[in-house]
N, C-alpha and C positions, 0 to 999 in steps of 0.2 A: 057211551056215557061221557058226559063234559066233565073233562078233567077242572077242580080248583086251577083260579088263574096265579095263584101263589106258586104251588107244584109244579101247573105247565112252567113258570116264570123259572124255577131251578132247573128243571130236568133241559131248559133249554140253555141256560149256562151249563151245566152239567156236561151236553152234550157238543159244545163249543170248545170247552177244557179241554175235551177228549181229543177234539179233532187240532187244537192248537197244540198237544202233547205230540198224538200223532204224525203229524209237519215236523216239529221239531226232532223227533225220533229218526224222522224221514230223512233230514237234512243232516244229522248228526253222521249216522252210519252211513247215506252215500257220499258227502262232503266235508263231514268235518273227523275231528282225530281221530273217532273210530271207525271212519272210514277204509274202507280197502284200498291201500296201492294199486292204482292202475299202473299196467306194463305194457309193453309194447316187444312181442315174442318175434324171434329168427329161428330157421329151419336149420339145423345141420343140412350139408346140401354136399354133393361130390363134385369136385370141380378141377380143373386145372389151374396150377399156381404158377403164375411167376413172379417169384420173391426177391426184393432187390436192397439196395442198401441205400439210402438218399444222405449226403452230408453237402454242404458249406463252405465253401474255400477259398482260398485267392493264387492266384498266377505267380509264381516265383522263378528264379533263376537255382539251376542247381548248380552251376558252377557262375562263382561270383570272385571278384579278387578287387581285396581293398592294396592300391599300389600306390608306396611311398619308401620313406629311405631308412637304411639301420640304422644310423644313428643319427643326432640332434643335428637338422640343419635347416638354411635358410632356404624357401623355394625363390628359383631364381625365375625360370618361366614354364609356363603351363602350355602346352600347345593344342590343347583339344578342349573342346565343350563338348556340353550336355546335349545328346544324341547321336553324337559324331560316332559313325563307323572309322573301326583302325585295323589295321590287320596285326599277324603275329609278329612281334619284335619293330611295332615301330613306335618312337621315341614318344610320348604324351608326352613329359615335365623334366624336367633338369632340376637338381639341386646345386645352391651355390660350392662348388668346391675348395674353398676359401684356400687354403694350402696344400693342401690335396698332390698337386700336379709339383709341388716344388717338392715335398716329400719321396713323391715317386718316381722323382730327377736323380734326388740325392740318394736315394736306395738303389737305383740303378747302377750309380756309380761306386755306391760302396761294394755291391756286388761284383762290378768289372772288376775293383782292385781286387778284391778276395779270391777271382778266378787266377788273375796274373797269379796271383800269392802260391797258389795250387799248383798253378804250373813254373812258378821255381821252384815248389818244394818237392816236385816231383822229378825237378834235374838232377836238383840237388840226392834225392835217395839214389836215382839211376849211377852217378858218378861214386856215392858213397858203396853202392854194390860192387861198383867195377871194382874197388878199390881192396873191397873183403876177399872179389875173387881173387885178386893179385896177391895181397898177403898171405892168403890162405896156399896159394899156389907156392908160392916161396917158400915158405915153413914146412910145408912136404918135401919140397927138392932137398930143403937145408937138410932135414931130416934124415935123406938117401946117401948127400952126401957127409954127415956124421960118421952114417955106418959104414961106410967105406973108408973113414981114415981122414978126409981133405977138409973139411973144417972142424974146430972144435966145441965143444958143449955151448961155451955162451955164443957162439956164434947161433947155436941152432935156439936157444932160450932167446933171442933178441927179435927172432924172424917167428916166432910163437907169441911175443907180445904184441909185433906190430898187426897177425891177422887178428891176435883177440881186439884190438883197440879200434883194429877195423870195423870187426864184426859190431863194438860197441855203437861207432859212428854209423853203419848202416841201421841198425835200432832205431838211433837216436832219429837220422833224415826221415825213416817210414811212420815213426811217431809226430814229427811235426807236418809230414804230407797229409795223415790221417787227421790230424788238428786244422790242416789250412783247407782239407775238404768237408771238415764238418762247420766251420766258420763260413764258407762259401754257403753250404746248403739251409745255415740259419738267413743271411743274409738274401739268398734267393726268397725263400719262405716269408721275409719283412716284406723284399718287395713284391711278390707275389700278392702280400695281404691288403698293402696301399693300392697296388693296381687295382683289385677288388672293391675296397672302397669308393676309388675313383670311378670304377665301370657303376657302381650302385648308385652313385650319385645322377645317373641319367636312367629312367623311369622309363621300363618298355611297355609292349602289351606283351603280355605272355600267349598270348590267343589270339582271333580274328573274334573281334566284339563289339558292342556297342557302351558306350560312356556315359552311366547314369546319374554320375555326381561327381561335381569338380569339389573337393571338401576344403582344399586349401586352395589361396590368391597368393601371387607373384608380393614377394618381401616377407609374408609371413615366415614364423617360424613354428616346426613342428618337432615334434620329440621321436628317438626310436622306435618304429612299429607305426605313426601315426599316418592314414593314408593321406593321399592327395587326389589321388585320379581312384571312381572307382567304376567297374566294367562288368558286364555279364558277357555268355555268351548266348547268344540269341537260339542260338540249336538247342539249349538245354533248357528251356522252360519247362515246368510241369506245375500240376497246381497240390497246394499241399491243404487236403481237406482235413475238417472236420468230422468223426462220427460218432454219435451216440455210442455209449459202449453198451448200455442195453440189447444198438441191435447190430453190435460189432462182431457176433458169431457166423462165419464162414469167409470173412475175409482172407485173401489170401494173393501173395503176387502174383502177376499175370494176370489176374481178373479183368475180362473187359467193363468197359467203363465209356460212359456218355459224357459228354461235357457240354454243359451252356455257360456261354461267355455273357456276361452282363448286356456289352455291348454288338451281341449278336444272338439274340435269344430263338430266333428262327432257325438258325444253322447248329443244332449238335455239332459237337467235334468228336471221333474216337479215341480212344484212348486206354492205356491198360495201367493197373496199378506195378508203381516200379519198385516203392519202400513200404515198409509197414514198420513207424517206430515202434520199440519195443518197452517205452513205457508213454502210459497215457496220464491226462490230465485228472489229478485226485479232486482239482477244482472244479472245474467244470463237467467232470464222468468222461470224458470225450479222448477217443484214440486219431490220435492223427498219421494218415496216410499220404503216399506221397503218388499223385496216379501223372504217368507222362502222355504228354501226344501219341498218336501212332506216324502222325504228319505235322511236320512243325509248319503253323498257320502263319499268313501274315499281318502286321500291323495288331501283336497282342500286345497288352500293354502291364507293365510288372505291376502288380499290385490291383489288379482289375478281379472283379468276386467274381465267383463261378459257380453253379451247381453241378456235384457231380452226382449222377446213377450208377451203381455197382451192381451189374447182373450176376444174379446167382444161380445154381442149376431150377431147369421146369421141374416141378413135381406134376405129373400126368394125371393122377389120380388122386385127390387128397381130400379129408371129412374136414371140413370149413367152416367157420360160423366170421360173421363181420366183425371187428376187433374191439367195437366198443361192447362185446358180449360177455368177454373174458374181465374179471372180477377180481381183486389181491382182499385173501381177507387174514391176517397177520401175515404168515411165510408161505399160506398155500394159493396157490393159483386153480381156481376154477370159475362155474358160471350156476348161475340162479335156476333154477327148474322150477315151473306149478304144478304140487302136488295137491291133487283133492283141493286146489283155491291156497294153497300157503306154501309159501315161498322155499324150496328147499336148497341149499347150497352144495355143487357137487364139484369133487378137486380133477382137474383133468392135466393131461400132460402139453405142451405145444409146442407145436413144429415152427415149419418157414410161415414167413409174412411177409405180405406183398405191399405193394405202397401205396394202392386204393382199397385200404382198410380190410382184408382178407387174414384171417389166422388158420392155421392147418392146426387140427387135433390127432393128437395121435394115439390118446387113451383116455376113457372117462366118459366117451357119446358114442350113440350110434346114428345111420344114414335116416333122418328123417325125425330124431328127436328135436324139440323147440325147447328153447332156451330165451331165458329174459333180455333182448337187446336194450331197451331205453325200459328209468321205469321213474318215475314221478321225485323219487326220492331213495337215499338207500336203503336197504332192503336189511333185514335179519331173519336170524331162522326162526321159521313159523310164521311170520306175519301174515298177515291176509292182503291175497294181491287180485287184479281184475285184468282179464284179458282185454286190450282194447284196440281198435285197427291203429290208432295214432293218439298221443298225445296233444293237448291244447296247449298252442302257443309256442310248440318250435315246431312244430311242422311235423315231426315223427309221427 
């Protein structure tokens, strides 16, 4: 039967509606907001780890000395530049010693009199003893002969005065010897303290080093403490890295350790961790370690960056997922699971990690469970999510 062409005319909008509603149903729930998250799922997988520590750092000196004079003086000459090898105890710079050397003329000399002084006052006690033992010998004999009759009392009282007055005078010489030896050993001690100054006034190396910075020019003047000459010693480089404190757990001295030099990034160098400061940066989150050569290289240059690798023990055995799998959702740490198509969140525990993206689980999965590694956007619990071999537009 022929349909009215009115009726045909609706039921064929009618059925246009439908199929325009349809598309857009279609396109809503595969591509638009109510759409499923697509994911892109990792296998827990058993595997061998080796987990290491990667930081950032530059070449230092661990033994540095900034060398200049105690106190406020003129530099008179510098004799070494920047690069100059010097060995231990030879002379880099001189300070002007303005009066110096006339001071430690005159200290000298006041010391010489001070010892003469000590050795008359020590004639002088030696003679004042002789002199106690004579009286004193005499006023005993007088005394003997009292009691036998041959002299009389003030005889014996005259020869009791003269050893008391003795014994006073002997006193008296051991007190000024003790006076002229403690006057000598102030006066040594001045000049002792000028020679000192004079000796500080010429600027050695302490060490067999190299000369990284002349800080003061011949006329300048510098204050106490300020250097002039400043030197490492080349034997003691080590580089002082950077680390995440994130992944600063298992550090430990002695650690071996890789090193690339900026300007030799084909050659590692070995090396072992020597310091572990004991407090880290609250700015930056970062603990700084101190890792040395095992072989001091040559032509390293201070201040040159460095990557260091901190090997940490193999785990043989370990349940793994790649590290962009692992999730923070407030304070718990776990990974995304597809339950029945919606998205469930599970809290796991972790181990070591490696530095081509490897994390070891230690609780929370088992061997051959899949977890969300990449997923379009993030995720919450329940949503609807889609299994897919890769994302569009980064390559996962």
């Amino acid at each position: 039967m022929k349909l009215p062409a009115r009726f045909s005319s609706r039921l064929g909008l009618i059925l246009f509606g439908l199929g325009l509603l349809a598309a857009f149903a279609f396109v809503v729930l595969r591509t638009g907001p109510l759409a499923a998250t697509r994911v892109v799922l990792a296998k827990v997988e058993t595997r061998e780890l080796k987990p290491a520590i990667f930081g950032i750092g530059s070449v230092e000196a661990r033994h540095a000395f900034d060398l200049g004079p105690t106190v406020a003086s003129r530099v008179l000459r510098v004799r070494v530049d920047v690069g100059d090898r010097v060995e231990a105890g030879q002379v880099v710079a001189e300070m002007d010693p303005v009066d110096l050397d006339q001071r430690l003329a005159a200290a000298e000399s006041a010391y010489r009199r001070a010892a003469f002084a000590v050795d008359s006052a020590a004639a002088a006690a030696s003679e004042a003893a002789s002199r106690k033992a004579l009286a004193t010998a005499n006023a005993e004999r007088f005394e003997q002969l009292r009691q036998q009759g041959f002299v009389s009392q003030e005889a014996v009282e005259v020869k009791r005065h003269e050893a008391q007055a003795a014994g006073a005078a002997h006193m008296a010489s051991q007190a000024s010897l003790a006076a002229a030896r403690q006057d000598a050993a102030r006066l040594r001690a001045e000049r002792a303290a000028v020679g000192e100054q004079r000796a500080n006034s010429v600027l050695r190396s302490p060490v067999a080093g190299v000369v990284t910075a002349r800080k003061a020019e011949p006329g300048s003047t510098v204050v106490a403490g300020q250097g002039v000459i400043r030197l490492v010693d080349p034997t003691s480089l080590w580089v002082t890295t950077r680390i995440d404190q994130a992944r600063a757990a298992g550090l430990k001295l002695g650690m071996p350790a890789s090193i690339v030099l900026r300007s030799r990034p084909q050659a590692p160098l070995a090396g072992r961790v020597a310091r572990l400061e004991p407090a880290g940066d609250s700015v930056t989150e970062e603990r700084l370690v101190q890792v040395a050569f095992d072989q001091q290289a040559q032509d390293i240059s201070l201040g040159e960056l460095a990557e260091v690798t901190l090997a940490l023990p193999v785990v043989a055995q370990a349940l793994s997922l790649p590290n962009a799998a692992i999730q923070h959702r407030g304070e718990q740490v776990g990974v995304w699971r597809v339950v029945d198509g919606e998205a469930r969140f599970r809290p796991v525990t972790l181990g070591a990690q490696t530095l081509d993206g490897r994390v070891q689980i230690l609780t929370g999965l088992a061997q051959g469970e899949q977890v969300v590694a990449y997923s379009e956007k993030a995720l919450s619990e329940g949503e609807r999510v889609q299994a897919v071999a890769r994302l569009a537009g980064n390559g996962r």
